[in-house]
VOGU-3710 file (C-alpha; in Angstrom, 3 decimals, decimal comma):
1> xxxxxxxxxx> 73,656/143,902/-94,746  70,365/141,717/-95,193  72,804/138,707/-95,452  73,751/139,233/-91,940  70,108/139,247/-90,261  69,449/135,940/-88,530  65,647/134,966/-90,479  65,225/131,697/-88,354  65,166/134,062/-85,417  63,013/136,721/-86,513
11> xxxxxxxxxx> 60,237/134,019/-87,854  60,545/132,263/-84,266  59,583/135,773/-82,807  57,234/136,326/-85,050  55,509/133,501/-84,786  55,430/133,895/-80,485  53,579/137,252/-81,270  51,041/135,786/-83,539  50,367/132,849/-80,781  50,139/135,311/-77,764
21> xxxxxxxxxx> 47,853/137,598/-79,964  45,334/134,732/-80,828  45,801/133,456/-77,301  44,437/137,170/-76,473  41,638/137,525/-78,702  40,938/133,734/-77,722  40,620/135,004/-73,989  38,793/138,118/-75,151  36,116/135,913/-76,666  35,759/133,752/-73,484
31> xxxxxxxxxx> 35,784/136,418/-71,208  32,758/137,473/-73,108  31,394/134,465/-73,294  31,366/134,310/-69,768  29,329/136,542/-69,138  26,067/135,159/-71,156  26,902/131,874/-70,213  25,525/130,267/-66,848  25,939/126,934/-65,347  23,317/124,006/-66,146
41> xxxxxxxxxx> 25,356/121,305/-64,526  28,293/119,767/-62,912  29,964/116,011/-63,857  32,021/114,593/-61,277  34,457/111,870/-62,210  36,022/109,788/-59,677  37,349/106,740/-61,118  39,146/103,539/-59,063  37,435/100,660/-57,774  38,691/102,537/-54,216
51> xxxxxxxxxx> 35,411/104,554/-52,941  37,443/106,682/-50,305  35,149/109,320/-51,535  31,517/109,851/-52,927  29,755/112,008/-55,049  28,144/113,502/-52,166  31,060/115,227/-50,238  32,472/116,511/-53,387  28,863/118,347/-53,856  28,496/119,244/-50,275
61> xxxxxxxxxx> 32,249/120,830/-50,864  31,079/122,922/-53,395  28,296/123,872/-51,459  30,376/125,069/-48,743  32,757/127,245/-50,826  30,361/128,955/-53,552  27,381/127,994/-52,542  24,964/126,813/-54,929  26,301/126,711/-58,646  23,485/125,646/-61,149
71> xxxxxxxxxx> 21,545/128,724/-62,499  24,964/131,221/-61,616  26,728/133,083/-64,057  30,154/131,215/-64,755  32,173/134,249/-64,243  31,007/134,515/-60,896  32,516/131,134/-60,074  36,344/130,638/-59,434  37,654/127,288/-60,332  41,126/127,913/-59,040
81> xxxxxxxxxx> 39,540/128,199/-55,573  37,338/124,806/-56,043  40,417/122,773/-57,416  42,768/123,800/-54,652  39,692/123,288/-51,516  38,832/119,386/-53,619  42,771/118,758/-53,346  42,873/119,824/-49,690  41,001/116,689/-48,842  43,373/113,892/-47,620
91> xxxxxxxxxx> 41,837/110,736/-49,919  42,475/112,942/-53,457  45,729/113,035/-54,839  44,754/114,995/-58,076  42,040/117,153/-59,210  41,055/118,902/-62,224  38,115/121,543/-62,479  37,363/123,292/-65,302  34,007/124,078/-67,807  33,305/124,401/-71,319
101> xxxxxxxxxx> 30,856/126,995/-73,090  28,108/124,497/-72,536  27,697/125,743/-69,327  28,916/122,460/-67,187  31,308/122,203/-64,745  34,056/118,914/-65,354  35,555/117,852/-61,963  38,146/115,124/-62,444  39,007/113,179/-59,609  42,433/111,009/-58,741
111> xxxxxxxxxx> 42,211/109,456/-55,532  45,218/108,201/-53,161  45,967/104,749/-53,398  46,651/103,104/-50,691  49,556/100,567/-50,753  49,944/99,195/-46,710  48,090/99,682/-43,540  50,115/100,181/-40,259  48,916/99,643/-37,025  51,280/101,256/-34,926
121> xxxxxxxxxx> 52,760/100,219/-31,171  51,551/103,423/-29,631  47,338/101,820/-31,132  47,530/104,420/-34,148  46,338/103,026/-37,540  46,828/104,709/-40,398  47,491/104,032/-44,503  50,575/104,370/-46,858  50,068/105,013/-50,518  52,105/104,073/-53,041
131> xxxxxxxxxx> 53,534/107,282/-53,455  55,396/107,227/-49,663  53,070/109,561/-48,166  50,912/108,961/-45,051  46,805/109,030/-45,108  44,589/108,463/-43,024  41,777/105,639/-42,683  38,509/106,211/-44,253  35,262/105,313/-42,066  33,364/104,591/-45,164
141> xxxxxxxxxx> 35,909/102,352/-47,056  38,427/99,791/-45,805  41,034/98,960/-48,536  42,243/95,153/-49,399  46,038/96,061/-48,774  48,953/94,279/-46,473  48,491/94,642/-43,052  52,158/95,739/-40,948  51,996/95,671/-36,657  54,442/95,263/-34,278
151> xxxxxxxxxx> 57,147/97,434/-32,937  56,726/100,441/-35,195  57,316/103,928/-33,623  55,908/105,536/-36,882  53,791/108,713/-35,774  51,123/110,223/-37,870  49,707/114,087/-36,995  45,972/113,367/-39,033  47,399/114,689/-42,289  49,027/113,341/-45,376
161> xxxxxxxxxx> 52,333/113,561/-44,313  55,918/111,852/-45,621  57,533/109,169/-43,484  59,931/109,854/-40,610  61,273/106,884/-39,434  63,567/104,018/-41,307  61,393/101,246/-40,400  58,286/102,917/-41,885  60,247/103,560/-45,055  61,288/99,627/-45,175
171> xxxxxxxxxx> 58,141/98,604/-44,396  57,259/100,730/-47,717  59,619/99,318/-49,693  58,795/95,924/-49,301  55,166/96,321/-49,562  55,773/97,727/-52,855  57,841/94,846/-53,789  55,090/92,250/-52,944  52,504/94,155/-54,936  54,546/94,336/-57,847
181> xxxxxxxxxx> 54,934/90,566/-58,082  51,201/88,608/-58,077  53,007/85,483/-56,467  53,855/87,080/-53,274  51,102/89,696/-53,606  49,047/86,599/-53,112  50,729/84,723/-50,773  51,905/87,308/-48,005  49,095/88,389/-46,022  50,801/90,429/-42,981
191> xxxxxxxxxx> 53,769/92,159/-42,333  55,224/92,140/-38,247  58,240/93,827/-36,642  59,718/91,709/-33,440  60,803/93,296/-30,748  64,622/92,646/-32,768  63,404/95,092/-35,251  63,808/92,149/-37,661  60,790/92,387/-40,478  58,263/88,705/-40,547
201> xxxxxxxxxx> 56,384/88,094/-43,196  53,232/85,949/-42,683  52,073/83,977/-45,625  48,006/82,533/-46,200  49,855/78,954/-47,132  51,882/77,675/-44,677  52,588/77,764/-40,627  55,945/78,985/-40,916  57,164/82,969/-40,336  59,456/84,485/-42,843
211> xxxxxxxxxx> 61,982/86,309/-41,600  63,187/89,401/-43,738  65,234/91,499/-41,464  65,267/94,679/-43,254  64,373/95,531/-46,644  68,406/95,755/-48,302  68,527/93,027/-51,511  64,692/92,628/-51,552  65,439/90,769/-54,846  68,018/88,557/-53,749
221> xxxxxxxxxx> 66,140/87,139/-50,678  62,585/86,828/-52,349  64,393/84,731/-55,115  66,222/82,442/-52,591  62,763/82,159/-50,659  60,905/81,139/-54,092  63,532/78,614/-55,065  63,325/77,104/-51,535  59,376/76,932/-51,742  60,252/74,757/-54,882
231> xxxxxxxxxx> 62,918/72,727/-54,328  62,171/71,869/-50,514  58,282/72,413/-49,597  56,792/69,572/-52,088  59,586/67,280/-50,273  59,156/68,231/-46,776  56,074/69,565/-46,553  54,258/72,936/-46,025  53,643/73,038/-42,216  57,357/70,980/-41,265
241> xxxxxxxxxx> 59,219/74,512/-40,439  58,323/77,078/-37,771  60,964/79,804/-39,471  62,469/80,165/-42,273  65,268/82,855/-42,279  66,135/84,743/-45,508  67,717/87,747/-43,902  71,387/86,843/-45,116  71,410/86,862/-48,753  73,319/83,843/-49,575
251> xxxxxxxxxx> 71,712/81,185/-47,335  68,133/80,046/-46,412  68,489/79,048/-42,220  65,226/77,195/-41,091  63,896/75,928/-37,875  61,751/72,896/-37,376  58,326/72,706/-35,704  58,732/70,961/-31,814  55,336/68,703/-32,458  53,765/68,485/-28,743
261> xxxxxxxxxx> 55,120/64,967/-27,108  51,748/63,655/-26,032  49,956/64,396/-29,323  52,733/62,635/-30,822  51,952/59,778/-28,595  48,286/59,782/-28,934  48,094/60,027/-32,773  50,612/56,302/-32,331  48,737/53,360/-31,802  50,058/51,134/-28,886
271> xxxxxxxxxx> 50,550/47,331/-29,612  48,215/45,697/-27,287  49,226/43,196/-24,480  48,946/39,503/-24,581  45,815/38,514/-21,981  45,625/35,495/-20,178  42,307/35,109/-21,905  43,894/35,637/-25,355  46,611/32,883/-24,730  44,110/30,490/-23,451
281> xxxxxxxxxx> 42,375/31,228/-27,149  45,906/30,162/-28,902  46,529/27,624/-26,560  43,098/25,832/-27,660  43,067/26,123/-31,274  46,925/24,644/-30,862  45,478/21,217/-29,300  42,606/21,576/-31,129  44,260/21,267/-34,362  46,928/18,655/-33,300
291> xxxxxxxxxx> 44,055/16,626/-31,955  42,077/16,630/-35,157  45,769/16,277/-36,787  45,576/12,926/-34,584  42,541/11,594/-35,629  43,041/11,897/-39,169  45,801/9,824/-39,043  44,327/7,248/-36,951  40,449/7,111/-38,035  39,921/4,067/-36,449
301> xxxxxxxxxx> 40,589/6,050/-32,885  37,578/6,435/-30,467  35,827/9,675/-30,427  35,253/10,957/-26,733  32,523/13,486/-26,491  31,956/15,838/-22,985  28,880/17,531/-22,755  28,793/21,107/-21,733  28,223/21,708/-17,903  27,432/25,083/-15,932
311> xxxxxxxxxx> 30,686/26,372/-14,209  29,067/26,249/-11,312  28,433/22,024/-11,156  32,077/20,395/-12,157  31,155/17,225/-14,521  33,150/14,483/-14,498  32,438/11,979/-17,740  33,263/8,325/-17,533  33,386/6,558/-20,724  33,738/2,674/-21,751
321> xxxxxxxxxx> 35,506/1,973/-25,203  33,627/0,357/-28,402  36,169/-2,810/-30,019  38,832/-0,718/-31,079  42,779/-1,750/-32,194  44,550/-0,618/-29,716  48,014/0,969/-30,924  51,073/1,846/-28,941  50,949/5,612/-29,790  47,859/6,949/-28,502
331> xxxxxxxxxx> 47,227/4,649/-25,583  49,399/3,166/-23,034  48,308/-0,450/-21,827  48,942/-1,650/-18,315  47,264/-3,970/-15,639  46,167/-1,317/-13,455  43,257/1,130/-15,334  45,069/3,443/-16,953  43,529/7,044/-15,811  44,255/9,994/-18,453
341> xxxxxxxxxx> 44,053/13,937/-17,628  43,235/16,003/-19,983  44,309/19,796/-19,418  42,240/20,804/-22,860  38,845/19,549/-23,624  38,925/17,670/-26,888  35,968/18,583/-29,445  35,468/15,627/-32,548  34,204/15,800/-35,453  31,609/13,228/-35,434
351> xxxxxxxxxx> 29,169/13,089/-32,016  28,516/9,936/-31,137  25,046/8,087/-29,427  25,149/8,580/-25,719  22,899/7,692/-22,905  22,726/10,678/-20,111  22,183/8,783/-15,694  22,982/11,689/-13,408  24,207/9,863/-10,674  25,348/12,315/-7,582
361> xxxxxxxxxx> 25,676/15,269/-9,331  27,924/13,811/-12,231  26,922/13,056/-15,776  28,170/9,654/-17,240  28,583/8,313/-20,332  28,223/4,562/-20,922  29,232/2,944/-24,419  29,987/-0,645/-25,025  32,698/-2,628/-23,714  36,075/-3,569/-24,917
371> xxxxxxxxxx> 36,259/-6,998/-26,219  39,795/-7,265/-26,486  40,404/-6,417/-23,124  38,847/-7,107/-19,610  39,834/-4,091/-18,497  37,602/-0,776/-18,521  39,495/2,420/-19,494  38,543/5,479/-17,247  39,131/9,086/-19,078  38,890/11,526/-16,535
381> xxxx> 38,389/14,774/-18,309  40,018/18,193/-16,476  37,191/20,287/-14,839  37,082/23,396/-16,989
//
């Protein structure tokens, strides 16, 4: 008979009463406990770097519900009711109120975290948190998160709320994506919807607009945009595309910035034009340098020297040889005086004695005569 009786389940049975009965007599205690005990003070905990809410309308919530709570008898006080009025408040998520035989009151505080902002197209702005559910913006905090506008029909009532709409909910899911990875959660800096209902993602490096579409194969297109950004950008550069297009998950389409056509033209520098001054200046140093060419080959040669005149008197130098040895190349012999025109004026190297007689207007120079020859040799030099 006894070798029939199940003992594992009569010790499991036994052992639930003896747990409920010290859970009773625990109770008992505390209940009486309560009684003597009163309430000396009250910790609030609200950790996060996010400051939705303060200290101060957690107190003046408790003040509004039981009143004042130092100094009371903590069986006068109902937690239940405190934890359920804290958690009403749209910016807490969790809360936890309870007290020990101390006398103080533990409030533990989890607040919403918000995940992306969205300005809607109807002008209302409102948060996401990361657990899908709608918030509202804080006047006393503004959270570092993703900014999303455009042509989003999302509608939000005031109160935390779930998402309606299929845009809202991709907008979600790619927000979450980007703060997953650092990369992108550094790089992407606002989210738009076109008027296509095609998602753009707007980076802080780079001119360019990513284009997303929707948020199907989030993987697949963020890996095909990072493997462009290496292969491509440090070859073409970061501000040569206006678009790049990683909606279609096995290609990367890009379009290229139009640059404006007269900045293009202004940032060229134009050749500049030949002058007539500028040829003049080429011309010159030419017959300059074939003259002194010239003379260097025939040292013996005659220097002619023509003093510099206004441009407003022409001066017309006459000149008489010294003994020279007259050569075929540079000078012509003839009976008649042979008269040479110069269209260059000729510049030597070594300035010779002169004697200055104005006569009429005209400056001449007289040197000594030719020996060799009767004849006097006129140079006529062009006016210049």
């Amino acid at each position: 008979m006894f070798k029939r009786i199940d003992w594992k389940f009569v010790f499991k049975c036994f052992a639930w009463i003896v747990c409920l009965g010290g859970i009773v007599t625990l109770m008992s205690f505390v209940s009486v406990k309560k009684n003597t005990v009163t309430v000396t003070n009250i910790k609030i905990l609200i950790p996060g770097a996010d400051n939705f809410i303060e200290r101060e309308e957690i107190d003046a919530i408790l003040k509004q519900n039981e009143g004042k709570l130092i100094g009371r008898k903590l069986e006068q006080i109902n937690l239940h009711a405190i934890e359920e009025k804290i958690k009403s408040n749209p910016y807490i998520a969790l809360a936890t109120v309870y007290a020990d035989m101390e006398g103080v009151i533990h409030i533990e505080i989890s607040q919403r975290q918000p995940l992306l902002r969205i300005i809607s197209s109807s002008g209302q702005d409102f948060y996401i948190d990361k657990n899908g559910l709608k918030m509202p913006v804080s006047p006393n905090f503004t959270a570092n998160v993703v900014v999303a506008n455009g042509h989003i029909l999302e509608h939000f009532s005031g109160k935390v709320d779930t998402l309606i709409t299929k845009m809202a909910s991709d907008l979600y899911k790619t927000a979450l994506f980007l703060k997953k990875d650092t990369l992108w959660d550094s790089q992407i800096e606002q989210i738009f919807v076109n008027d296509k209902d095609d998602i753009e993602l707007i980076p802080r490096v780079g001119n360019q607009r990513i284009i997303l579409g929707n948020a199907d194969s989030l993987q697949t297109k963020m890996t095909n945009l990072l493997t462009f950004y290496k292969e491509a950008m440090p070859k073409v550069g970061w501000d040569t595309y206006k678009t790049i297009n990683i909606k279609y998950t096995n290609q990367v389409v890009c379009e290229k910035n139009n640059p404006d056509p007269l900045l293009a033209s202004a940032g060229k520098a134009k050749p500049a034009k030949p002058t007539i001054a500028s040829a003049k200046k080429v011309m010159d140093s030419l017959v300059k340098a074939e003259i002194a060419a010239e003379l260097r080959n025939n040292p013996e040669t005659a220097d002619f020297v023509v003093p510099a005149v206004k441009k407003s008197v022409p001066a017309v130098a006459k000149a008489v040889q010294k003994p020279v040895k007259v050569t075929p190349k540079p000078v012509k012999t003839a009976q008649k005086p042979a008269v040479v025109t110069h269209k260059t004026a000729t510049v030597t190297n070594k300035p010779v004695n002169v004697t200055h007689k104005p006569v009429n207007g005209e400056t001449k120079i007289v040197k000594d005569k030719v020996k060799a020859k009767p004849n006097k040799t006129v140079v006529k030099p062009a006016a210049p």
